[in-house]
MMTF fields as JSON, N, C-alpha, C and O atoms, coordinates in Angstrom:
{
  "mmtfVersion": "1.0.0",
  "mmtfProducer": "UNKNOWN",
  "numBonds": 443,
  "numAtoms": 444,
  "numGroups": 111,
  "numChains": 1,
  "numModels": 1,
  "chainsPerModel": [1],
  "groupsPerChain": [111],
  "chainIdList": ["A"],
  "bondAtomList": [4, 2, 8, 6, 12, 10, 16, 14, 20, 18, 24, 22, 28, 26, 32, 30, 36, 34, 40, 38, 44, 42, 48, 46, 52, 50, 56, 54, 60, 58, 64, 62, 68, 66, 72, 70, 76, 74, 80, 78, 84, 82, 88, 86, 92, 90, 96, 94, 100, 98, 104, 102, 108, 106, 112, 110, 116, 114, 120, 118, 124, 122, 128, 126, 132, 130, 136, 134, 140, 138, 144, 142, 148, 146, 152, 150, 156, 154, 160, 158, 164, 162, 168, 166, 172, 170, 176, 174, 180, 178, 184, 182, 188, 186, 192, 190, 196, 194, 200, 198, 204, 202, 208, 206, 212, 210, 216, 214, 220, 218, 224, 222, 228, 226, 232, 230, 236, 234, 240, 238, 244, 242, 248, 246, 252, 250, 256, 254, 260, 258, 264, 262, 268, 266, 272, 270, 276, 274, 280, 278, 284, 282, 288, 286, 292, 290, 296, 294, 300, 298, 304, 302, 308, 306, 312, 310, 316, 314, 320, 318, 324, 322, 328, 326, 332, 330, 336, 334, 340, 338, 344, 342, 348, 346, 352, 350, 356, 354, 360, 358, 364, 362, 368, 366, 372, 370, 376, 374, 380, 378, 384, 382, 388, 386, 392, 390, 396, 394, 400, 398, 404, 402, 408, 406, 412, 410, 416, 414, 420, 418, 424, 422, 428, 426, 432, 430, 436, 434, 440, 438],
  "bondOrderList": [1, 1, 1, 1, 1, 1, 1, 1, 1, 1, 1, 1, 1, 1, 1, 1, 1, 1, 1, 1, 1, 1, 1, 1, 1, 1, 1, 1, 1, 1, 1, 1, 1, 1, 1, 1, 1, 1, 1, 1, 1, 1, 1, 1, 1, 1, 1, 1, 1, 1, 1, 1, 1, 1, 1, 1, 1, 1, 1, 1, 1, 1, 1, 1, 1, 1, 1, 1, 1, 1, 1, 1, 1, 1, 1, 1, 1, 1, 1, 1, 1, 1, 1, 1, 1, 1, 1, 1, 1, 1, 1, 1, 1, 1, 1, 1, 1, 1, 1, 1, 1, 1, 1, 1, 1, 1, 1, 1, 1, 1],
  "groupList": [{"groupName": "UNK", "atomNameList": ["N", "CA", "C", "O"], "elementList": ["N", "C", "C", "O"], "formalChargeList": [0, 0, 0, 0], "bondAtomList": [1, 0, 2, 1, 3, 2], "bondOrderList": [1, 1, 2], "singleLetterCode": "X", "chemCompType": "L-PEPTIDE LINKING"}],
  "groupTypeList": [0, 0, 0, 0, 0, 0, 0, 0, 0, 0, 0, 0, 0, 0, 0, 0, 0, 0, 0, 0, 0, 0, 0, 0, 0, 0, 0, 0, 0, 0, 0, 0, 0, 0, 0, 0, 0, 0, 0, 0, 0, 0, 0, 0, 0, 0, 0, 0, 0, 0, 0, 0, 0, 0, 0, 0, 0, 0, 0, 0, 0, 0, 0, 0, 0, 0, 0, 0, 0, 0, 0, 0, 0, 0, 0, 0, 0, 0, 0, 0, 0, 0, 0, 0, 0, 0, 0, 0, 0, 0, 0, 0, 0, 0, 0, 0, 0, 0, 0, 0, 0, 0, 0, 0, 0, 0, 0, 0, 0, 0, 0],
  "groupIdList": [1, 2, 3, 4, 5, 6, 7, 8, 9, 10, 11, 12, 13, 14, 15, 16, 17, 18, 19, 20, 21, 22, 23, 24, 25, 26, 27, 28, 29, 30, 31, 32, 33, 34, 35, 36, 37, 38, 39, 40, 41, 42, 43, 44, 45, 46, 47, 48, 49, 50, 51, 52, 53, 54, 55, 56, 57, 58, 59, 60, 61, 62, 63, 64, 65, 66, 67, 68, 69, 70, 71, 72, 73, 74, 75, 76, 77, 78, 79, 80, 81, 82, 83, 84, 85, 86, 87, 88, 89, 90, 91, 92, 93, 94, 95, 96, 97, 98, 99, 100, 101, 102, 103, 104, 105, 106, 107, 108, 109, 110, 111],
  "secStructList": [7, 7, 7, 7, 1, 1, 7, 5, 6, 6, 6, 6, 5, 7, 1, 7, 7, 7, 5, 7, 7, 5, 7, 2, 2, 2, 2, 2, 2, 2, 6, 7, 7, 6, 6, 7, 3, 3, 3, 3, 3, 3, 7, 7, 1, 1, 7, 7, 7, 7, 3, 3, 3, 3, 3, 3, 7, 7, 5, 7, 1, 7, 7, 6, 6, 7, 5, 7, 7, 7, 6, 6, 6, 6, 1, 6, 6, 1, 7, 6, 6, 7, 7, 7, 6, 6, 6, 7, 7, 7, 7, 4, 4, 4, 7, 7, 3, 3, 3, 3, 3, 6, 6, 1, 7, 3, 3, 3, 7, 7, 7],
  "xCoordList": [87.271, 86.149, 85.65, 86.593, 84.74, 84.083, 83.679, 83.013, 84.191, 84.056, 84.092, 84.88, 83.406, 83.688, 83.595, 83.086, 84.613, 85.38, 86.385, 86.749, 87.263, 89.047, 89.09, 90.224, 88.021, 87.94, 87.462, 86.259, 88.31, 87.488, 87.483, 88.573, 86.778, 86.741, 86.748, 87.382, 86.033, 86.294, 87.723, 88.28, 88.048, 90.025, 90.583, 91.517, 89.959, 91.371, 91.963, 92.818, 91.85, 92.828, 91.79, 90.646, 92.521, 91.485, 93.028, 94.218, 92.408, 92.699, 93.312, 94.081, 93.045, 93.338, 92.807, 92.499, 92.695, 92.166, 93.504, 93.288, 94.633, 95.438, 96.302, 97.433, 95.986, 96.492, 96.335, 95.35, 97.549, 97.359, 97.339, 97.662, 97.273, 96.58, 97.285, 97.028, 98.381, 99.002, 99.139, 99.179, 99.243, 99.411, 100.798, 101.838, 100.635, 101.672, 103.411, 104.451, 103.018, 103.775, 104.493, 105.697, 103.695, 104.414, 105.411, 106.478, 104.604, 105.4, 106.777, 107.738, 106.958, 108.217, 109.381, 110.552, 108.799, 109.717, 110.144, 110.988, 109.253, 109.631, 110.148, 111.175, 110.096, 110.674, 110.259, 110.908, 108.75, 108.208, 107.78, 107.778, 107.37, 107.185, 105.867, 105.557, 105.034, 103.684, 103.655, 104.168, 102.875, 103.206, 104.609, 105.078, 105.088, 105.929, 104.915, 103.729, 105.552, 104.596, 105.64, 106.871, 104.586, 104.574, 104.128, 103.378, 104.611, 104.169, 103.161, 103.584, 101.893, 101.067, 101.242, 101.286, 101.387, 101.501, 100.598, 100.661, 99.626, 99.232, 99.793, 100.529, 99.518, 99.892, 99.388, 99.489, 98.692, 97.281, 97.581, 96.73, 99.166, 99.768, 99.622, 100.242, 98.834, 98.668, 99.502, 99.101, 100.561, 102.164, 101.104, 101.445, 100.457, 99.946, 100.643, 100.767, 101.322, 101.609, 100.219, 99.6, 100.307, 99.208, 99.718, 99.916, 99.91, 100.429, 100.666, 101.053, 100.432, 99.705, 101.08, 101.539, 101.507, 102.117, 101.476, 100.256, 102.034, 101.501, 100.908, 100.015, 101.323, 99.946, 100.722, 101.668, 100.392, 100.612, 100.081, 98.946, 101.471, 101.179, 100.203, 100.305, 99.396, 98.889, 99.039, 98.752, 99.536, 99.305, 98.031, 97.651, 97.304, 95.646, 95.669, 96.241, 94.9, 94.493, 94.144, 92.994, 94.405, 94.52, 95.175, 95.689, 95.189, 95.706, 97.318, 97.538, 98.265, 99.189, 99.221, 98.507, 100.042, 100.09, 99.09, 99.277, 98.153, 97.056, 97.656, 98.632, 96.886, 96.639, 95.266, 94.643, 94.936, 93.386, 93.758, 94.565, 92.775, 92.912, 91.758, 91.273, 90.988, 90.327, 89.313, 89.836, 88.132, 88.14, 86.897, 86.045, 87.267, 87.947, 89.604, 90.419, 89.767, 91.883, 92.685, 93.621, 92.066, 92.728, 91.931, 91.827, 91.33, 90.505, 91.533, 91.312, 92.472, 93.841, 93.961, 93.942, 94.134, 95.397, 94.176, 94.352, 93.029, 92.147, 91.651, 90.854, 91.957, 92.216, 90.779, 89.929, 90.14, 88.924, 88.204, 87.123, 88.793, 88.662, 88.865, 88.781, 89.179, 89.157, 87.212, 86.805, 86.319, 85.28, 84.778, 85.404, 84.094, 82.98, 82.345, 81.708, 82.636, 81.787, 80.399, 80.029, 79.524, 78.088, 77.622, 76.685, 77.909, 77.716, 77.848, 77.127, 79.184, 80.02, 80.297, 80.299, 80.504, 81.087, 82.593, 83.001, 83.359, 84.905, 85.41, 84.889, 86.263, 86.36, 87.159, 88.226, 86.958, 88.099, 88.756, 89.77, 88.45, 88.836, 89.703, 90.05, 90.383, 91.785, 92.357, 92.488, 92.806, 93.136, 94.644, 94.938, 95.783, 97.375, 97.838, 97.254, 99.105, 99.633, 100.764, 101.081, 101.623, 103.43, 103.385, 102.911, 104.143, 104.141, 105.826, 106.7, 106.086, 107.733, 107.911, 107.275, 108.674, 109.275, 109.746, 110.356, 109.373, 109.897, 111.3, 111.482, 112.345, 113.374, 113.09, 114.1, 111.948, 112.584, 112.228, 111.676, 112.591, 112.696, 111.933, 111.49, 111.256, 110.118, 110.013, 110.718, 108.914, 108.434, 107.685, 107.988, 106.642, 105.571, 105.349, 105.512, 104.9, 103.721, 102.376, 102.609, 101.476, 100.363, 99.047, 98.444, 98.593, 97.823, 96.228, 95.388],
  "yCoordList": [108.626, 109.527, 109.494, 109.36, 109.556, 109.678, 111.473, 112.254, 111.714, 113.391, 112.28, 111.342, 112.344, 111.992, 113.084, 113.011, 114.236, 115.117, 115.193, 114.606, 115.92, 115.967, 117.307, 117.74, 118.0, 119.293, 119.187, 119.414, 118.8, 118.972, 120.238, 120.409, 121.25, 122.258, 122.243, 123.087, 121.275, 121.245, 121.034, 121.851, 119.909, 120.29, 121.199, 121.794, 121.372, 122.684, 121.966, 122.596, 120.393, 119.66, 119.86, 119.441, 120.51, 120.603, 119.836, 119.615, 119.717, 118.896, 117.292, 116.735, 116.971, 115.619, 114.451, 115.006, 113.45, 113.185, 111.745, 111.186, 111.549, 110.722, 111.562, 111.841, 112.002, 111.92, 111.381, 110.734, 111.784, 111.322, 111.998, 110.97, 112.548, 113.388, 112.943, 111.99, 114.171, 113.521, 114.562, 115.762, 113.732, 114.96, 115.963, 115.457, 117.108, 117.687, 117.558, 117.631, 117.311, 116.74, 115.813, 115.751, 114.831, 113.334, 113.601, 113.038, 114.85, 115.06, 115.485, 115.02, 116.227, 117.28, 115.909, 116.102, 114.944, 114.324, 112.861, 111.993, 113.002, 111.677, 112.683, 112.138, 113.411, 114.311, 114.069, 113.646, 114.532, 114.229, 115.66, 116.396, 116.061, 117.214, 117.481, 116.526, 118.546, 118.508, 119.012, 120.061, 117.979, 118.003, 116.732, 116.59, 115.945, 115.045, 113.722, 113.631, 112.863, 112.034, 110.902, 110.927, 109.713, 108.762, 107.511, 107.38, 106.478, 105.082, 104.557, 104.635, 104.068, 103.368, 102.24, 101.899, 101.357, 99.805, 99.371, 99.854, 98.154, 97.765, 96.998, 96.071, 97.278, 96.216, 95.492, 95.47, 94.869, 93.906, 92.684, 91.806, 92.489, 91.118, 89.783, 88.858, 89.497, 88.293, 88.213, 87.597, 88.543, 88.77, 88.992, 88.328, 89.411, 89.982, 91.078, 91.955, 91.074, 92.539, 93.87, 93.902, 94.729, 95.743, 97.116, 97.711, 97.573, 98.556, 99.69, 99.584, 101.328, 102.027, 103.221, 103.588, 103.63, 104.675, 105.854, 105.937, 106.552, 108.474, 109.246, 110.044, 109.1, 109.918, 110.994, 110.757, 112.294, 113.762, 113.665, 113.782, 113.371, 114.283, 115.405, 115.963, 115.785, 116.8, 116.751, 115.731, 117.934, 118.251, 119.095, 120.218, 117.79, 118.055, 117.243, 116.218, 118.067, 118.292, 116.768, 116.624, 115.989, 114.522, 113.947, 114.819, 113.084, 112.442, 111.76, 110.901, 112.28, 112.16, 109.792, 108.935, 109.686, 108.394, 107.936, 106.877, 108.729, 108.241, 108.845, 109.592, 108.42, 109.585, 108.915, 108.039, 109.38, 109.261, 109.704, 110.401, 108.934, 108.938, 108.727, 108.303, 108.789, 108.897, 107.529, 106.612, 107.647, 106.078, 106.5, 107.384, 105.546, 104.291, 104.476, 103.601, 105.657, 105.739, 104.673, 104.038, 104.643, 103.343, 102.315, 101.779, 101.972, 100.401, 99.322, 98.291, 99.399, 98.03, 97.888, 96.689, 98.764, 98.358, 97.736, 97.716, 97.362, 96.875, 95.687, 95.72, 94.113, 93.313, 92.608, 92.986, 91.452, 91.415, 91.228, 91.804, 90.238, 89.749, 90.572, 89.958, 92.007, 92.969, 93.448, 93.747, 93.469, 93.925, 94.178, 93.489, 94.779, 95.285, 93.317, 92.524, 93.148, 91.844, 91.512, 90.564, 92.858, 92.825, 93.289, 92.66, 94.483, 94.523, 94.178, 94.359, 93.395, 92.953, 93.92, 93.709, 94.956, 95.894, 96.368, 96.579, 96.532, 96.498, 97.673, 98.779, 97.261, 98.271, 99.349, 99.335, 100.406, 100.99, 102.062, 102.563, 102.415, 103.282, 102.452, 103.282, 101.551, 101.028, 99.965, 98.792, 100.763, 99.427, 100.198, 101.199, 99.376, 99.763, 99.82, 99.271, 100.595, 101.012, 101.147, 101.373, 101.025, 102.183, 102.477, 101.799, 104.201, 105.004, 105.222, 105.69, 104.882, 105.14, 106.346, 106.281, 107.292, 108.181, 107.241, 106.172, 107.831, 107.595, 106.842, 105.973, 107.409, 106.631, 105.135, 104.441, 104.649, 103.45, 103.259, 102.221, 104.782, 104.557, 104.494, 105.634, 103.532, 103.989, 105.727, 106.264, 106.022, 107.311, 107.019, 107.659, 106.095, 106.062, 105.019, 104.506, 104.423, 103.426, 103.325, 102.838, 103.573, 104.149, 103.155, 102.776, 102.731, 102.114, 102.568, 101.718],
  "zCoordList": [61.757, 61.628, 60.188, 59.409, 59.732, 58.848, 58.336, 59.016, 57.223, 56.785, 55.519, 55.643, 54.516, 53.22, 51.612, 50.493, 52.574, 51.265, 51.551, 52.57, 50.814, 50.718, 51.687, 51.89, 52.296, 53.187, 54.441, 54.572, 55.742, 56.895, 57.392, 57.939, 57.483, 57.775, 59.614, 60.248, 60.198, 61.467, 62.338, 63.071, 62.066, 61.47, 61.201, 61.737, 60.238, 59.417, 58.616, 57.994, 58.218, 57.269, 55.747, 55.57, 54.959, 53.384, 52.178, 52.4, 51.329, 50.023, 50.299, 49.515, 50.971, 51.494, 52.659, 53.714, 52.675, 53.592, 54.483, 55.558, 53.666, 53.94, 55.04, 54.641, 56.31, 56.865, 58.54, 58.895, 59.567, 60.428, 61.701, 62.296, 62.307, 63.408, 64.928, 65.664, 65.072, 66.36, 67.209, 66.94, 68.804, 69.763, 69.265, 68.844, 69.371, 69.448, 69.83, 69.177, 71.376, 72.248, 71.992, 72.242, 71.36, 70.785, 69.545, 69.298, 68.68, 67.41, 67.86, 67.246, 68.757, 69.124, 69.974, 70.301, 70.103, 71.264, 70.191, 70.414, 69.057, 68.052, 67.125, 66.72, 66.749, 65.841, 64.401, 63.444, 64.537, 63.491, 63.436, 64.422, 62.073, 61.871, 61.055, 60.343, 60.998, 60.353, 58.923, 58.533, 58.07, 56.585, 56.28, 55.151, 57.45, 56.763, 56.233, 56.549, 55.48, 55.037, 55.733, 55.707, 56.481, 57.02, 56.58, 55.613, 57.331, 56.655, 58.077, 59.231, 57.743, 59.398, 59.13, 57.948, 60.128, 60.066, 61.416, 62.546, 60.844, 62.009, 62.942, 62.603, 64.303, 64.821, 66.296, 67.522, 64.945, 65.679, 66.075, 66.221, 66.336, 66.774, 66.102, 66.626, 64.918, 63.966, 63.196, 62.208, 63.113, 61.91, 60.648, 59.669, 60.541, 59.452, 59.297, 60.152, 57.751, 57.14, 56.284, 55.22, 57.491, 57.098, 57.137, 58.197, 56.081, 55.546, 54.862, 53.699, 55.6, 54.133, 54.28, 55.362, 53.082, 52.791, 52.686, 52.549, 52.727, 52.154, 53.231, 52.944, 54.537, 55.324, 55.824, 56.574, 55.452, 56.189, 57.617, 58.079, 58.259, 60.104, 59.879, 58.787, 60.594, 61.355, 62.746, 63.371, 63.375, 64.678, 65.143, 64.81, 66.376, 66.434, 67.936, 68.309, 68.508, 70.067, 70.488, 70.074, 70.881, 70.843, 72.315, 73.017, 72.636, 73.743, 73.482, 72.627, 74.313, 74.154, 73.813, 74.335, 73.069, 72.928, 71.681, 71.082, 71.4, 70.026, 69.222, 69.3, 68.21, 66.844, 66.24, 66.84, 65.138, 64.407, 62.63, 62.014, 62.39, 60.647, 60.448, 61.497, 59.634, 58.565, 57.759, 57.126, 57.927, 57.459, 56.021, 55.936, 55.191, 55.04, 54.727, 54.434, 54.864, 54.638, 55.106, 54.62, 56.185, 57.289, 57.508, 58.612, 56.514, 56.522, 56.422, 57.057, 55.814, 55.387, 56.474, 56.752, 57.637, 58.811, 60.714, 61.933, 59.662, 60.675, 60.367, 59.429, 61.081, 61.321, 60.978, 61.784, 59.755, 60.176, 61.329, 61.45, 62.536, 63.477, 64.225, 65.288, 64.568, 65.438, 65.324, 64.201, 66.372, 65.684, 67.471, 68.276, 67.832, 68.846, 69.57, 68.875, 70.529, 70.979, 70.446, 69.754, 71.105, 70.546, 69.779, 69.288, 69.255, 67.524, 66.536, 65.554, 66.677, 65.706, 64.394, 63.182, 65.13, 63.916, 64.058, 65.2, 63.098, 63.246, 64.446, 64.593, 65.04, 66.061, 65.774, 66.387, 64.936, 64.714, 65.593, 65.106, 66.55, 67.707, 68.187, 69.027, 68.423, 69.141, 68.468, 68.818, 67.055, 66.601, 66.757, 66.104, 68.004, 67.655, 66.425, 65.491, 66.272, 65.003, 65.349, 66.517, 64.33, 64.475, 63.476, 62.565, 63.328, 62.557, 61.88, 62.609, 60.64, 60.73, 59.618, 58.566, 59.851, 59.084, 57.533, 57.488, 56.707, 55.292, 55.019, 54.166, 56.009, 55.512, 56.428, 56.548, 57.006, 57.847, 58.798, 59.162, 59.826, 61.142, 61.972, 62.109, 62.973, 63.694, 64.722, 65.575, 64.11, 65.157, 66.269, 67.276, 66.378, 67.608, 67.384, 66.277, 68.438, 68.561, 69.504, 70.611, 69.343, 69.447, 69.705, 68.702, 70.987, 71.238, 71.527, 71.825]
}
């Protein structure tokens, strides 16, 4: 989504915009918690390493299995060659990801 201040008031997320936005449901059953900071990795199947540190969970009304971030926050982890057929504009609504807790461990993976 595009908000370009550190305040989404429609959210409720203010002084930041590095974070990541997950069903609830998903948080409680990966055992992730809101306000932990996470690592996103893409995974757009090209063994490309794409990779961003620092993103605060939020828990936000979402479809169990997604989450959503922020763009350009999450421009690294989108593939050039991922793009819309006929527009040819980058597709960023389904680009897969896994999300791992700080020490390592994977939390989700999210298509």
């Amino acid at each position: 989504t595009t908000v370009y201040r550190t305040d989404d008031r429609l959210r409720g997320i203010y002084g930041t915009r590095m974070v990541v936005m997950m069903n609830p449901q998903d948080m409680s059953r990966l055992q992730v918690v809101a306000g932990e900071e996470v690592t996103l990795s893409s995974a757009a199947g090209d063994q490309v390493k794409r990779e961003m540190h620092g993103f605060r969970v939020v828990p936000y009304n979402i479809p169990a299995g997604c989450v959503a971030g922020y763009y350009p926050e999450c421009n690294a982890l989108v593939p050039v060659w991922h793009y819309a057929e006929e527009s040819k504009v980058p597709a960023y609504k389904s680009v897969p990801v896994r999300i791992y807790k700080d020490e390592g461990h994977i939390a989700i993976a999210a298509e």
